[in-house]
C-alpha positions as CSV (number, residue, x, y, z in Angstrom):
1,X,-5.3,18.3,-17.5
2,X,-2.6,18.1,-15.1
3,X,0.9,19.0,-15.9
4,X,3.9,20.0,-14.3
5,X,7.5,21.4,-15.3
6,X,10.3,20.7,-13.4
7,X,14.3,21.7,-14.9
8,X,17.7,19.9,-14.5
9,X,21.2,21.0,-15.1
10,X,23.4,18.5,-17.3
11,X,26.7,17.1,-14.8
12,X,28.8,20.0,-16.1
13,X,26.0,22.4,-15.7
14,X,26.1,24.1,-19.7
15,X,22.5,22.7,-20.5
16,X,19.1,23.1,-18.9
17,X,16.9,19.9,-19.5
18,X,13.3,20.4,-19.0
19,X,11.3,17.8,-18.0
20,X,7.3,17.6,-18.1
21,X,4.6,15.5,-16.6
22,X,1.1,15.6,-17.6
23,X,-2.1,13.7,-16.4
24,X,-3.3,11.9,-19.5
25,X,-6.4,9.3,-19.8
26,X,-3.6,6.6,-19.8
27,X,-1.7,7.7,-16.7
28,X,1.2,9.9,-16.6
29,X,3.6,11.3,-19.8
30,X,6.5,12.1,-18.4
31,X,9.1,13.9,-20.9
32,X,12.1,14.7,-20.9
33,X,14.3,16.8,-23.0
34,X,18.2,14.8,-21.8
35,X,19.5,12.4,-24.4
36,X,18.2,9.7,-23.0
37,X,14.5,11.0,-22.5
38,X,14.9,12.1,-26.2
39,X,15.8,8.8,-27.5
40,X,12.0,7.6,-25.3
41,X,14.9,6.1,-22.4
42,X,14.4,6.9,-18.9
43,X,17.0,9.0,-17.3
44,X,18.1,8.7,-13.5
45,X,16.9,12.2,-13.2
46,X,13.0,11.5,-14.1
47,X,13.6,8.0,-11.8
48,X,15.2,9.8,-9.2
49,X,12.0,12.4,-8.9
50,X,9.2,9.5,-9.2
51,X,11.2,7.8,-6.5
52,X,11.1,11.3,-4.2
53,X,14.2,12.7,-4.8
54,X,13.9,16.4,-5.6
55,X,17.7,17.4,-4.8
56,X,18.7,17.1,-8.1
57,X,16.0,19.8,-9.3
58,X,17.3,23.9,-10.6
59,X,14.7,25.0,-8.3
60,X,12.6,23.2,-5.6
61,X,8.7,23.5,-6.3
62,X,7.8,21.1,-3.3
63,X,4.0,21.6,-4.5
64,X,5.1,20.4,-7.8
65,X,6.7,17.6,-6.3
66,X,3.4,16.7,-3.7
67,X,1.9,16.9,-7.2
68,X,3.8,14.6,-8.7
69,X,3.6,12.0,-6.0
70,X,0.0,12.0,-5.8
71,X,-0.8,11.6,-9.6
72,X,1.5,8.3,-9.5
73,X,0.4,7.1,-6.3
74,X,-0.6,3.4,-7.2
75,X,0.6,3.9,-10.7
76,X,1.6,1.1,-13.3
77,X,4.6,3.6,-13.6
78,X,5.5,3.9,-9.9
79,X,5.4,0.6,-9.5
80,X,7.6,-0.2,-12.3
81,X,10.3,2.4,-11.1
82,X,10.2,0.8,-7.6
83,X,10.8,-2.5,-9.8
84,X,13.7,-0.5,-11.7
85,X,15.2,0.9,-8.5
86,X,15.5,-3.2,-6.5
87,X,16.5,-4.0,-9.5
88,X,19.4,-1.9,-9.4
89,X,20.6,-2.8,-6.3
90,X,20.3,-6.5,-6.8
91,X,22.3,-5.8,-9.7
92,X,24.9,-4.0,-7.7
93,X,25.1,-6.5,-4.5
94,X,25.8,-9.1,-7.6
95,X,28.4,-7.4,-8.8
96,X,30.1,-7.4,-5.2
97,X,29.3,-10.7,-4.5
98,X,30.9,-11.6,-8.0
99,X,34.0,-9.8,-7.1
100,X,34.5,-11.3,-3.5
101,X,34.4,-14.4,-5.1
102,X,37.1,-13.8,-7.7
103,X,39.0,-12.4,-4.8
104,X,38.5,-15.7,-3.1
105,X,39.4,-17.8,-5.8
106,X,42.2,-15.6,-6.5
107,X,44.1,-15.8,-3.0
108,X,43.3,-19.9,-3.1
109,X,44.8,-20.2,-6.3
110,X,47.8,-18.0,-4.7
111,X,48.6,-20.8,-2.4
């Protein structure tokens, strides 16, 4: 069995979160101990590591990280945070084009 440790400051930096992957039959259990991976939530910082991002990481372990990449290569789970993460950003050009709009309307209805 596979499994790898990987450790995240909070965004003040007091509290070490701890986050584990393992190989299971099923795929991948990836854990984390945040609030959100508590209450069984993702967390941007387990998202942002499946999707490559290691910068957010106490301490690099680029092997851990290769690791990591090859046991979700193809995965239900990698596909679904590539879903998560052009979700995201559809969400967020929405939002824009939502507010251009309102700007729109708002100098037309100005006169």
């Amino acid at each position: 069995m596979t499994s790898l440790m990987f450790s995240v400051r909070s965004p003040d930096g007091a509290v070490l979160h701890r986050m584990e992957a393992t190989k299971t039959g099923r795929g991948i259990r990836f854990t984390c101990t945040c609030a959100e991976g508590l209450e069984g939530m993702h967390c941007e910082h387990r998202i942002a590591l499946l999707l490559g991002d290691a910068s957010h990481l106490v301490e690099t372990d680029h092997d851990a990280v290769a690791t990591l990449a090859a046991l979700v290569q193809g995965s239900p789970l990698l596909q679904a945070v590539h879903r998560l993460a052009h979700a995201e950003a559809a969400e967020a050009e929405a939002r824009l084009d939502l507010e251009r709009a309102r700007q729109v309307i708002a100098t037309i209805l100005a006169g």
